[in-house]
CHARMM-style PDB file with segment names, atoms N, HN, CA, C and O in Angstrom:
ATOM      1  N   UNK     1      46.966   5.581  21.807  1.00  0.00      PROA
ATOM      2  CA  UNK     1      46.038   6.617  21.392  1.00  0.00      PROA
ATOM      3  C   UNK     1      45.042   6.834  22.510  1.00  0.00      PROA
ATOM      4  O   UNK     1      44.824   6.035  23.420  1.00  0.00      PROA
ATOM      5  N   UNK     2      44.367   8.205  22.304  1.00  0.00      PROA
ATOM      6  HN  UNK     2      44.544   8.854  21.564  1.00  0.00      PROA
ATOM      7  CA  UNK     2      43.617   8.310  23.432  1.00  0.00      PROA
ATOM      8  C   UNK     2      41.755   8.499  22.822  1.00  0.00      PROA
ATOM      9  O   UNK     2      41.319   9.270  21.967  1.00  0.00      PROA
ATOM     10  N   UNK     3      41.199   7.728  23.453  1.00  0.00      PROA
ATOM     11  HN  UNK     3      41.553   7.102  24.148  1.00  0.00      PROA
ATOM     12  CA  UNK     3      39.232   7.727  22.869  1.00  0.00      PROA
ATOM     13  C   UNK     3      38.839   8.370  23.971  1.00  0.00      PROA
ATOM     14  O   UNK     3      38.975   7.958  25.123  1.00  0.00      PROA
ATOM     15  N   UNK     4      38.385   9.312  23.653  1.00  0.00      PROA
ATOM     16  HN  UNK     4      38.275   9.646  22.717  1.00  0.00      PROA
ATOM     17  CA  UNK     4      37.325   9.726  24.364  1.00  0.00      PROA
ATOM     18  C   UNK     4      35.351   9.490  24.015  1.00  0.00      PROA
ATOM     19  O   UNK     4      34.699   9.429  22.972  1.00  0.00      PROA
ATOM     20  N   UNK     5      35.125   9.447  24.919  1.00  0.00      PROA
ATOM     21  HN  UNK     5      35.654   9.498  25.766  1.00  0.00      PROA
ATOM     22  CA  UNK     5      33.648   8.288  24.904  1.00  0.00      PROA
ATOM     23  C   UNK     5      33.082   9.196  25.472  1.00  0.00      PROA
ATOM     24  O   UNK     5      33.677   9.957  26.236  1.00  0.00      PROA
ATOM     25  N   UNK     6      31.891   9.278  25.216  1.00  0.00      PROA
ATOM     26  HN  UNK     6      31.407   8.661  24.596  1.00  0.00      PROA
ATOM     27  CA  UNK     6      30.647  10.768  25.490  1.00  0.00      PROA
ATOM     28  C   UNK     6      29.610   9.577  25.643  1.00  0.00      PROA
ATOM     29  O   UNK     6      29.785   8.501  25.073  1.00  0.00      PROA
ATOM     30  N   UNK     7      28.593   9.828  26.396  1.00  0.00      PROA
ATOM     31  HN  UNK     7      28.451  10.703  26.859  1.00  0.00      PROA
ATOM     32  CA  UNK     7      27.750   8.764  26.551  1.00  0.00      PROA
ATOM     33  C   UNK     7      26.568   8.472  27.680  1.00  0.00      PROA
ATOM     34  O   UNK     7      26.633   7.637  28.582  1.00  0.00      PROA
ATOM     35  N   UNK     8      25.369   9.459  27.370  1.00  0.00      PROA
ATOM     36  HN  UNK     8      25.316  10.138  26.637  1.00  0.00      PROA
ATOM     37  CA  UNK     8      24.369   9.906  28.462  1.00  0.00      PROA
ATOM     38  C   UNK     8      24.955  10.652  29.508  1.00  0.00      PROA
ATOM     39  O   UNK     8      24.479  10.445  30.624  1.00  0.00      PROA
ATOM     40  N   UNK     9      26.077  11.651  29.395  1.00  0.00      PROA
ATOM     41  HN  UNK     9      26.464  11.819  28.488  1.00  0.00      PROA
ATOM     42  CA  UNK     9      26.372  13.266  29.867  1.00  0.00      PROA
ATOM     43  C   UNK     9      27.341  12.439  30.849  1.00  0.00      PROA
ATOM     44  O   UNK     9      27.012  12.564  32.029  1.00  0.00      PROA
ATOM     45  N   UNK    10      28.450  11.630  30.627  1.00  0.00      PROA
ATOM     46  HN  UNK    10      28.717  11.529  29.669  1.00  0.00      PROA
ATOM     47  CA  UNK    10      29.287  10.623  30.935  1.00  0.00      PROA
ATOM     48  C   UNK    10      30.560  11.224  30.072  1.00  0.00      PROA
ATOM     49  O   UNK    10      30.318  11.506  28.898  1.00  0.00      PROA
ATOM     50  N   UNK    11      31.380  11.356  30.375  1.00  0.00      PROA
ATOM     51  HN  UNK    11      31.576  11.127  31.328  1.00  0.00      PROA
ATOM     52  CA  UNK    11      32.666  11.623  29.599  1.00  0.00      PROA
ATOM     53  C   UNK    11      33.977  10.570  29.888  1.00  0.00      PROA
ATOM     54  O   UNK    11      34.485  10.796  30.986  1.00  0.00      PROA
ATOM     55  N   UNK    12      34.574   9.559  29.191  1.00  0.00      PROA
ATOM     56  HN  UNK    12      34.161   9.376  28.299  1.00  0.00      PROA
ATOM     57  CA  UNK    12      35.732   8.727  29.785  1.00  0.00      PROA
ATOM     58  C   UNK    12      36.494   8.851  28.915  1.00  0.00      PROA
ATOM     59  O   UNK    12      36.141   8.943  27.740  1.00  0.00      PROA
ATOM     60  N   UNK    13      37.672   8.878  29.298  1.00  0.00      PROA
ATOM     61  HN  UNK    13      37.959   8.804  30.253  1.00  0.00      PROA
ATOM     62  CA  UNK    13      38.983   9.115  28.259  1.00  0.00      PROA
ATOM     63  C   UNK    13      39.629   7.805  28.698  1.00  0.00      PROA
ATOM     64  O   UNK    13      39.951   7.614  29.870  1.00  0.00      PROA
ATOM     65  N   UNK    14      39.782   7.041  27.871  1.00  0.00      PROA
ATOM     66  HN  UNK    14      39.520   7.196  26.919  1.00  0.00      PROA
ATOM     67  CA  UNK    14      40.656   5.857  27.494  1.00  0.00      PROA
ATOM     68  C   UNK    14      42.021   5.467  26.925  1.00  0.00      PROA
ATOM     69  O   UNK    14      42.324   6.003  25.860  1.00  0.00      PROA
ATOM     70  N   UNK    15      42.472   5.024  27.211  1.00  0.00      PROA
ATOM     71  HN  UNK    15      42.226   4.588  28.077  1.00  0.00      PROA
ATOM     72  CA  UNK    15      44.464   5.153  26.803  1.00  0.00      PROA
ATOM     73  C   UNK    15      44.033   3.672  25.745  1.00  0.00      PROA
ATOM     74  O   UNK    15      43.595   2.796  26.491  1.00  0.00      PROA
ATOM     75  N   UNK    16      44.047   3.303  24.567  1.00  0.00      PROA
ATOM     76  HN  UNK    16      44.402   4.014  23.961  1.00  0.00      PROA
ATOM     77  CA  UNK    16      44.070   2.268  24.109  1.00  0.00      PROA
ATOM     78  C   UNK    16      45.021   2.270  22.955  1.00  0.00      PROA
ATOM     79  O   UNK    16      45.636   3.298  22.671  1.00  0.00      PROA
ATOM     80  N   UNK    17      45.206   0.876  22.104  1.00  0.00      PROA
ATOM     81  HN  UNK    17      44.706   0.041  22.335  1.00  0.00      PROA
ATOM     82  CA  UNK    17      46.429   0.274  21.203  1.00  0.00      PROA
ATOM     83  C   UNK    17      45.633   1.344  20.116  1.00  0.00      PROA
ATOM     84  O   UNK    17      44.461   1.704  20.224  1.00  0.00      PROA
ATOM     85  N   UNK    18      46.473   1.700  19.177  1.00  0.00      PROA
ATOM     86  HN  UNK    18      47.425   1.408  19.089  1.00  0.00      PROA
ATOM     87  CA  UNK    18      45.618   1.861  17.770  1.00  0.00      PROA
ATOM     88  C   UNK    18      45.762   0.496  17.235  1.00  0.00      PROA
ATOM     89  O   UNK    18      46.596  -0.371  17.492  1.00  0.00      PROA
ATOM     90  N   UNK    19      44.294   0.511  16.065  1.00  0.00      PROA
ATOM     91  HN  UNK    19      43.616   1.215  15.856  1.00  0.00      PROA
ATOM     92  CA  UNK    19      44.019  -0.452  15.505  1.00  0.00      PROA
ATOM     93  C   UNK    19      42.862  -1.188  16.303  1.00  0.00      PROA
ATOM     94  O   UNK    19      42.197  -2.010  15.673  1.00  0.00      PROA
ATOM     95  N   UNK    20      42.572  -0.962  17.628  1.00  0.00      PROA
ATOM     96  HN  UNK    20      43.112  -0.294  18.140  1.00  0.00      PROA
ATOM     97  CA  UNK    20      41.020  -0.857  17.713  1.00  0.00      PROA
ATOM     98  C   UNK    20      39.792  -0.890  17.079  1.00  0.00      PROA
ATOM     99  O   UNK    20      39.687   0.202  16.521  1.00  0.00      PROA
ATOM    100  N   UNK    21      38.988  -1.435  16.905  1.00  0.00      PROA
ATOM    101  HN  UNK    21      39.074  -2.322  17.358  1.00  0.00      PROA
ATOM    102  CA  UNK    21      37.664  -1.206  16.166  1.00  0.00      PROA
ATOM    103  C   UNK    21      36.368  -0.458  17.351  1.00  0.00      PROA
ATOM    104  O   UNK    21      36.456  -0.789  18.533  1.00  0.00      PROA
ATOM    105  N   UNK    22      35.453   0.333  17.007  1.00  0.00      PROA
ATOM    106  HN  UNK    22      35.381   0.602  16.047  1.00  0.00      PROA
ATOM    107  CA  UNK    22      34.645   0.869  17.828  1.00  0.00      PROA
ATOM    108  C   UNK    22      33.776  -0.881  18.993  1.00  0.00      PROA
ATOM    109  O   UNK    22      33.525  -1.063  20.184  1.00  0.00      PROA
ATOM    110  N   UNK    23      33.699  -1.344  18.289  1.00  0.00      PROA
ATOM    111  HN  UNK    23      33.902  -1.196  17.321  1.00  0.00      PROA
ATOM    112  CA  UNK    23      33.318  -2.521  18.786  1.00  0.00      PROA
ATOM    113  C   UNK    23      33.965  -3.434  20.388  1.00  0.00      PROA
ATOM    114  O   UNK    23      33.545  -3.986  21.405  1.00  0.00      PROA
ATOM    115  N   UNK    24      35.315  -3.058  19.632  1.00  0.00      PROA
ATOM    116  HN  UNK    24      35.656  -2.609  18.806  1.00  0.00      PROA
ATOM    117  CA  UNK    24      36.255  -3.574  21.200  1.00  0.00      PROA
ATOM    118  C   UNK    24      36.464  -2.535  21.838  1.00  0.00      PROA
ATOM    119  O   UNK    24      37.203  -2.671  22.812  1.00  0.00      PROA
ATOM    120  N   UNK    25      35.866  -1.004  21.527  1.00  0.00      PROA
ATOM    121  HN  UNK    25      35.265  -0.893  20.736  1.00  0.00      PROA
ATOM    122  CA  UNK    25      36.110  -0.507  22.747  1.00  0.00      PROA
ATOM    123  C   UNK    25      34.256   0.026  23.617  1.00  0.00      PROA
ATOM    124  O   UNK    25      33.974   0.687  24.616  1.00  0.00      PROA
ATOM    125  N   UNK    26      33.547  -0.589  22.724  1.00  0.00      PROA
ATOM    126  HN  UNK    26      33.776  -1.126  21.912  1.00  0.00      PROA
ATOM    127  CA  UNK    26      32.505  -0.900  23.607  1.00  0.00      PROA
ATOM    128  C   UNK    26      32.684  -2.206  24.378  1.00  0.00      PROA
ATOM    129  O   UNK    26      32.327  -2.291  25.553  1.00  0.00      PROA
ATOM    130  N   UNK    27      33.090  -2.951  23.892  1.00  0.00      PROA
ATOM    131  HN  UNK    27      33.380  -2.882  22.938  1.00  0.00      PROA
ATOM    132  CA  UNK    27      33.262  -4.272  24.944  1.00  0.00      PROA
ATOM    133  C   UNK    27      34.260  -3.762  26.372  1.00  0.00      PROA
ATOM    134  O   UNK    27      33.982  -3.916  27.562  1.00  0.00      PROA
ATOM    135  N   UNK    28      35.322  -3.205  25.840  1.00  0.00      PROA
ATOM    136  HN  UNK    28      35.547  -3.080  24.874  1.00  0.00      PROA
ATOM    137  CA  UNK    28      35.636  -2.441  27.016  1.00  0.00      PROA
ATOM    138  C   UNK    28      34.953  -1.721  28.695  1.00  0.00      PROA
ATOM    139  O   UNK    28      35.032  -1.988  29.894  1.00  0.00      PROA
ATOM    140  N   UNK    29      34.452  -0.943  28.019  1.00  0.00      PROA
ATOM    141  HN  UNK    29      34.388  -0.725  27.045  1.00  0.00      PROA
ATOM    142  CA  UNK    29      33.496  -0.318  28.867  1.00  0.00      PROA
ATOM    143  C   UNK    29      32.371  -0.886  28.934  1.00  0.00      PROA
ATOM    144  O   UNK    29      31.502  -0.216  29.492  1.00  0.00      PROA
ATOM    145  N   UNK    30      31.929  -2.392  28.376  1.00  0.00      PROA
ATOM    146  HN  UNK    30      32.635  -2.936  27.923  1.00  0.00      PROA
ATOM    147  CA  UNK    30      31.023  -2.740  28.484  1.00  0.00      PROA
ATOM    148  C   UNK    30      29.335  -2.057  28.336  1.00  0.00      PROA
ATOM    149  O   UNK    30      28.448  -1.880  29.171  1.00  0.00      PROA
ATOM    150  N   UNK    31      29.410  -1.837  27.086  1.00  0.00      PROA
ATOM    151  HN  UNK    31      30.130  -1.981  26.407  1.00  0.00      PROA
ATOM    152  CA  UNK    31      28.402  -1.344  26.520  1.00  0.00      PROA
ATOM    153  C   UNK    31      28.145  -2.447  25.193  1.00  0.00      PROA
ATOM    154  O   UNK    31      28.952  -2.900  24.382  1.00  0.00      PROA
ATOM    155  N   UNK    32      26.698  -2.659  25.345  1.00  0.00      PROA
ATOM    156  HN  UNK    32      26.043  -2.291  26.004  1.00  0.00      PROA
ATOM    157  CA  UNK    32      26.379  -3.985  23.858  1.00  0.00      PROA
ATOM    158  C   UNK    32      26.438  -2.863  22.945  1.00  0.00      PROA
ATOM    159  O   UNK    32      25.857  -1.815  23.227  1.00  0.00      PROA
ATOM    160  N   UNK    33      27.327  -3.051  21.497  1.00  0.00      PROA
ATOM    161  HN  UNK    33      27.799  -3.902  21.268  1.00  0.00      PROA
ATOM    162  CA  UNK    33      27.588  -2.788  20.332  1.00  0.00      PROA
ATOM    163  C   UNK    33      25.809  -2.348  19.392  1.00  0.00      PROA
ATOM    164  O   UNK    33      25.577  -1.472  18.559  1.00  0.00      PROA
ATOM    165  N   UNK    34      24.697  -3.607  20.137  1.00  0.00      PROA
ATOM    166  HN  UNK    34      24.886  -4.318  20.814  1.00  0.00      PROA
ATOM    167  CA  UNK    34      23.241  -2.742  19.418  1.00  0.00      PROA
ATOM    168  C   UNK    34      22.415  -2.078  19.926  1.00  0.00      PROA
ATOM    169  O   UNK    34      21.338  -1.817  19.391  1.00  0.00      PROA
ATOM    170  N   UNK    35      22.875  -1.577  21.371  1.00  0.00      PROA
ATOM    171  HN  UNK    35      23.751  -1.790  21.806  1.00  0.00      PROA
ATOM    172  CA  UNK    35      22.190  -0.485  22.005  1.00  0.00      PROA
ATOM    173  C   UNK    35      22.671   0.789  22.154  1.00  0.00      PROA
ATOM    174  O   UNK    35      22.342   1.589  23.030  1.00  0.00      PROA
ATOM    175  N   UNK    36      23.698   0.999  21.004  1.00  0.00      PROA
ATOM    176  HN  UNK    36      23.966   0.349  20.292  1.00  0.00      PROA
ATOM    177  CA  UNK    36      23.857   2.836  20.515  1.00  0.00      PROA
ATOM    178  C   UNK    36      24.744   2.793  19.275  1.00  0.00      PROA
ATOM    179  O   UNK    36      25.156   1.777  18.714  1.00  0.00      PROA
ATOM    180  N   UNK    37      24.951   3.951  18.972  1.00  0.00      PROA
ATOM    181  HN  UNK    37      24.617   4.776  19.428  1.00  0.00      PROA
ATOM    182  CA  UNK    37      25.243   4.030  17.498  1.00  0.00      PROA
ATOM    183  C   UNK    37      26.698   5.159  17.967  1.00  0.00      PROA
ATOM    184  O   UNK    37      26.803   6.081  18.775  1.00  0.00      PROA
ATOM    185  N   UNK    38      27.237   4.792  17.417  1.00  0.00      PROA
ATOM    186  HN  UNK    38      27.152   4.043  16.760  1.00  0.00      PROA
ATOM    187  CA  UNK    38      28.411   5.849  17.192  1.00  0.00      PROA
ATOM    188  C   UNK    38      28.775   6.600  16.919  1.00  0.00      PROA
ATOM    189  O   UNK    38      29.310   6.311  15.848  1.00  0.00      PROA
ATOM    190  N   UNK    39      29.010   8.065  17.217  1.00  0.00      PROA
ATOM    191  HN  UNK    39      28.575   8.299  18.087  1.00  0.00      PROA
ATOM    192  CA  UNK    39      28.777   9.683  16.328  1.00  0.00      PROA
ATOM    193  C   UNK    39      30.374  10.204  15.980  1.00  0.00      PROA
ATOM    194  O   UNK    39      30.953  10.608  16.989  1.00  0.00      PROA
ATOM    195  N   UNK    40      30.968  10.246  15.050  1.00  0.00      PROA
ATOM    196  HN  UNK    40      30.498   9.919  14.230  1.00  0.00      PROA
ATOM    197  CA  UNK    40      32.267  11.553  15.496  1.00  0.00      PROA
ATOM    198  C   UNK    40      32.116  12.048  13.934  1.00  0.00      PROA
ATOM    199  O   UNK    40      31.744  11.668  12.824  1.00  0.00      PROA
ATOM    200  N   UNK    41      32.852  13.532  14.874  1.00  0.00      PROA
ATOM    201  HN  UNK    41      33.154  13.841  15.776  1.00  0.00      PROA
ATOM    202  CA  UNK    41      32.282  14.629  14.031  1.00  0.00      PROA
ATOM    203  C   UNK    41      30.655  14.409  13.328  1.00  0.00      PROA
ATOM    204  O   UNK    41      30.429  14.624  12.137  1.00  0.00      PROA
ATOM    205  N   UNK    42      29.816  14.037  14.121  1.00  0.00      PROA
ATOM    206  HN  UNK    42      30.000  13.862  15.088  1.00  0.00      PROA
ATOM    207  CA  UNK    42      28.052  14.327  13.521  1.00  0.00      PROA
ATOM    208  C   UNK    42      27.639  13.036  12.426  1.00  0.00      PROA
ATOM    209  O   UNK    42      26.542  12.907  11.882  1.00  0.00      PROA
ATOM    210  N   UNK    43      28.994  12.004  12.245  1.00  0.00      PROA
ATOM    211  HN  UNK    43      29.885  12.108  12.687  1.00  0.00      PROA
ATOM    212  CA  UNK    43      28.961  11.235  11.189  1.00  0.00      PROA
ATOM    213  C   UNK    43      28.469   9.575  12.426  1.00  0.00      PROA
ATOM    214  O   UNK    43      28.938   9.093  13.456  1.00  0.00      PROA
ATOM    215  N   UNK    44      27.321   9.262  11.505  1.00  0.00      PROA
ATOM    216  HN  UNK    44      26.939   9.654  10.668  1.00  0.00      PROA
ATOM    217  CA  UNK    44      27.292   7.534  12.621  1.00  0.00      PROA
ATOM    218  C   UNK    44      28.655   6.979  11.486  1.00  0.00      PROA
ATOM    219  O   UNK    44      29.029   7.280  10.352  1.00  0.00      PROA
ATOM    220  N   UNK    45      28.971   6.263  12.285  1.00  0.00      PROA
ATOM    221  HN  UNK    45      28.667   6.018  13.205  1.00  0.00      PROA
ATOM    222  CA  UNK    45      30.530   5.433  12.055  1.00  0.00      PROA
ATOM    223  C   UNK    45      30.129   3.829  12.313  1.00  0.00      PROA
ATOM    224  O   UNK    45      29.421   3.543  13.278  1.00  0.00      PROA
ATOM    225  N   UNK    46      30.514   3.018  11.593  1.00  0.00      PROA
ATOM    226  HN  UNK    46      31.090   3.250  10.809  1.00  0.00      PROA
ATOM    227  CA  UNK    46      29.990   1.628  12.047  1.00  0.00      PROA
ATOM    228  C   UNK    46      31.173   0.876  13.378  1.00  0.00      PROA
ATOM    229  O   UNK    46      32.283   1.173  13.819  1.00  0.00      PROA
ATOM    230  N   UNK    47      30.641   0.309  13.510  1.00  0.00      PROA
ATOM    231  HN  UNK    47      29.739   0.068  13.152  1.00  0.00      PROA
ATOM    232  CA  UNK    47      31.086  -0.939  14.763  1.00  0.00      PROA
ATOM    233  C   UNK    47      32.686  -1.009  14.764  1.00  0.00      PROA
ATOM    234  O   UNK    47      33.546  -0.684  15.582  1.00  0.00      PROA
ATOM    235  N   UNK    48      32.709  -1.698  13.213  1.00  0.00      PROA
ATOM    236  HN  UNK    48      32.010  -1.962  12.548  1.00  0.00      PROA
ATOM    237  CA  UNK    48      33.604  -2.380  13.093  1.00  0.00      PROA
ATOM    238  C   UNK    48      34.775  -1.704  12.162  1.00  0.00      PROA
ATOM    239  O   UNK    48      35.424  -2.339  11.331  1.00  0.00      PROA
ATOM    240  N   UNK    49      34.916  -0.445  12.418  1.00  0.00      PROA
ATOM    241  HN  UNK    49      34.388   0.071  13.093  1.00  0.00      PROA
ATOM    242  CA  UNK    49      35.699   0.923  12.050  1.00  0.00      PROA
ATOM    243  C   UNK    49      36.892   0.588  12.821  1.00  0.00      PROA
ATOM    244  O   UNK    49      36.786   0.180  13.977  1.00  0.00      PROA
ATOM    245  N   UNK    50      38.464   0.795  12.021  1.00  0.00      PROA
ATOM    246  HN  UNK    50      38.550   1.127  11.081  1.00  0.00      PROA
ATOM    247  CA  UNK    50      39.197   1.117  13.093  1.00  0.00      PROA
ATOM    248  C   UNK    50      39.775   1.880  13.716  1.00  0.00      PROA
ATOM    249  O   UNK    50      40.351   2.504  12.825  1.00  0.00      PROA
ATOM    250  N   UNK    51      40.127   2.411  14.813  1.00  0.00      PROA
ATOM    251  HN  UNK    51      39.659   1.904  15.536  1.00  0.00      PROA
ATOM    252  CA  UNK    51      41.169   3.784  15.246  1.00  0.00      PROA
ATOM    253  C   UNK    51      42.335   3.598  15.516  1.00  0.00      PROA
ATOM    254  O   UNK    51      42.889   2.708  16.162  1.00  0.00      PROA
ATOM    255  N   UNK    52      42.948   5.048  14.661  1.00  0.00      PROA
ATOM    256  HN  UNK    52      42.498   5.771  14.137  1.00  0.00      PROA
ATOM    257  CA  UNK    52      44.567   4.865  14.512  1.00  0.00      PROA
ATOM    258  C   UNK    52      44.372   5.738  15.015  1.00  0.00      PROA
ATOM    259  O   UNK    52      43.598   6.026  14.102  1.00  0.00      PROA
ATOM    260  N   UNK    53      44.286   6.702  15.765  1.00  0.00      PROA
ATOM    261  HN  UNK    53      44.914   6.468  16.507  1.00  0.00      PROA
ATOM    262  CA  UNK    53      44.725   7.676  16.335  1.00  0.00      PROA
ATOM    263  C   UNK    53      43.615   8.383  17.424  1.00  0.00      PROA
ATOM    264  O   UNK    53      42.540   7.793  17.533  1.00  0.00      PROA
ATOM    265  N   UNK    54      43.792   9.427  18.110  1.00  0.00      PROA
ATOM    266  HN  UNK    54      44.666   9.905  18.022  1.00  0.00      PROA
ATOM    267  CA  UNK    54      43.017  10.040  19.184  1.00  0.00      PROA
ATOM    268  C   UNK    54      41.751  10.504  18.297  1.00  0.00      PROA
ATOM    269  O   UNK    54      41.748  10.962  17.154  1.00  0.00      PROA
ATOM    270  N   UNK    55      40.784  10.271  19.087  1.00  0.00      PROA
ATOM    271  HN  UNK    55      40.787   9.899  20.016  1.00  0.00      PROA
ATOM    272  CA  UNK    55      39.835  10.089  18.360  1.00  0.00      PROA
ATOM    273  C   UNK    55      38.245  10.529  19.834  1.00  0.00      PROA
ATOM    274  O   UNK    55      38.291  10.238  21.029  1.00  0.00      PROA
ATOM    275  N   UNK    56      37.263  11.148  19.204  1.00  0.00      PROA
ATOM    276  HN  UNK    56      37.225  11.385  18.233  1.00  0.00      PROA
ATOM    277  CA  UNK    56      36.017  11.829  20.433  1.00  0.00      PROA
ATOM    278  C   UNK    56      34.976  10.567  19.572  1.00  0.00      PROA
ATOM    279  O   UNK    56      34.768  10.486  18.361  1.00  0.00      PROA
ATOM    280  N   UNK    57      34.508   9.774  20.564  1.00  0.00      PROA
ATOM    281  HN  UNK    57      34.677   9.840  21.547  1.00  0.00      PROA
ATOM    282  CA  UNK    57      33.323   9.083  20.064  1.00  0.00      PROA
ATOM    283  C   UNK    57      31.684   9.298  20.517  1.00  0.00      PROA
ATOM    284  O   UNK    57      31.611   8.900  21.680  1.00  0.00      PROA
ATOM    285  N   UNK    58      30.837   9.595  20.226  1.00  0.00      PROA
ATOM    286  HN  UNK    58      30.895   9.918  19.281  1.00  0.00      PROA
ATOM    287  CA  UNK    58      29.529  10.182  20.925  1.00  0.00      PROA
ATOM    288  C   UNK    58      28.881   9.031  20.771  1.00  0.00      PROA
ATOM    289  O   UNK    58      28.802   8.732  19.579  1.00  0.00      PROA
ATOM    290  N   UNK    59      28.370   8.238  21.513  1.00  0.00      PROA
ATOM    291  HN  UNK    59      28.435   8.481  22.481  1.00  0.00      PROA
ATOM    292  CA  UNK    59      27.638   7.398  21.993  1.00  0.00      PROA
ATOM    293  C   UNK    59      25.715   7.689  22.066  1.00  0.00      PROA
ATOM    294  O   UNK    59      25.125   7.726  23.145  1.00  0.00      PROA
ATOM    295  N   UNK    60      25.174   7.822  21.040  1.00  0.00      PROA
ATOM    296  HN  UNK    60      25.653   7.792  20.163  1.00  0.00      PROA
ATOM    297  CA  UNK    60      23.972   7.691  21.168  1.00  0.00      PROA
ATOM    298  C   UNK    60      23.112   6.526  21.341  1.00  0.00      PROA
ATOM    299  O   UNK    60      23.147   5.638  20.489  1.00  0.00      PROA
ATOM    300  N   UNK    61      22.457   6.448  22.207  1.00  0.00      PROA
ATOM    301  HN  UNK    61      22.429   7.169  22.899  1.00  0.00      PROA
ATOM    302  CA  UNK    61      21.024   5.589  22.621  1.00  0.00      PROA
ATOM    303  C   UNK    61      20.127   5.274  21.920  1.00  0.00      PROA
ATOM    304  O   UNK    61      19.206   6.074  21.753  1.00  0.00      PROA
ATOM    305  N   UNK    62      20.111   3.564  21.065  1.00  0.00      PROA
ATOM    306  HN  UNK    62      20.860   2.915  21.201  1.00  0.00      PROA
ATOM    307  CA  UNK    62      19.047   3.848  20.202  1.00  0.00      PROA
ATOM    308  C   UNK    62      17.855   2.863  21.362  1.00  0.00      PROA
ATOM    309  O   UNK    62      18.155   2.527  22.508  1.00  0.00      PROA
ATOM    310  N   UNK    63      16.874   2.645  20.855  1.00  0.00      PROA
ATOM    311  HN  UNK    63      16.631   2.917  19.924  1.00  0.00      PROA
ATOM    312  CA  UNK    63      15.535   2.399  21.211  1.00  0.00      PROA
ATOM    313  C   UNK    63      14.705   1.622  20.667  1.00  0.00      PROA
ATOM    314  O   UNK    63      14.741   1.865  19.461  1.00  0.00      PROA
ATOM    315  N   UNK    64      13.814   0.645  20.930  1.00  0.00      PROA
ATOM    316  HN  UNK    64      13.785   0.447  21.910  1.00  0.00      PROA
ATOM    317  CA  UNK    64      13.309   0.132  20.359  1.00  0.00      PROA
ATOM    318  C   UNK    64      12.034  -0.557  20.311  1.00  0.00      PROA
ATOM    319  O   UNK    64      12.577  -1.455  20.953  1.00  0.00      PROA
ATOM    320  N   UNK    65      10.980  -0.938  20.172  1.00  0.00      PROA
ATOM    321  HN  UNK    65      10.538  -0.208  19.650  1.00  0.00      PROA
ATOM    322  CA  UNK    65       9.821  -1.352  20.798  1.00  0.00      PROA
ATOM    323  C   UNK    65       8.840  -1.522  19.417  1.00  0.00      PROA
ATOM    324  O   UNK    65       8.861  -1.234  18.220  1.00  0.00      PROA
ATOM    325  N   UNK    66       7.944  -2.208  20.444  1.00  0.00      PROA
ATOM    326  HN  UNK    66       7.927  -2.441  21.416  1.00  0.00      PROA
ATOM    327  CA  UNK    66       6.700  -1.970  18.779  1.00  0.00      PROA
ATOM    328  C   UNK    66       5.237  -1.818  19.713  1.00  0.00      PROA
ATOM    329  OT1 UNK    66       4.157  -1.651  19.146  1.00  0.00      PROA
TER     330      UNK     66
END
């Protein structure tokens, strides 16, 4: 299957297994799993979701401080 990853005006298309979880394909590209949230189609999607098929993931930046 093919992911495509959106991610601070970054675009990567990835060839991966289905059955993936969003989680191992941030470890992939090496991005930590609690410094963004996951968008497709406008929906946050959790971590540990899996993909069976081609699939657009939007990568938002969360933030944090006090």
């Amino acid at each position: 299957m093919q992911v495509t990853v959106v991610h601070e005006g970054d675009s990567k298309l990835l060839d991966c297994e289905e059955g993936l979880t969003i989680r191992e394909i941030l470890d992939m590209i090496e991005i930590h799993p609690s410094t963004v949230l996951a968008v497709h189609d406008g929906v946050i999607v959790p971590h540990d979701s899996q993909l069976n098929g081609d699939v657009t993931l939007e990568l938002i930046t969360v933030s944090s401080g006090g």
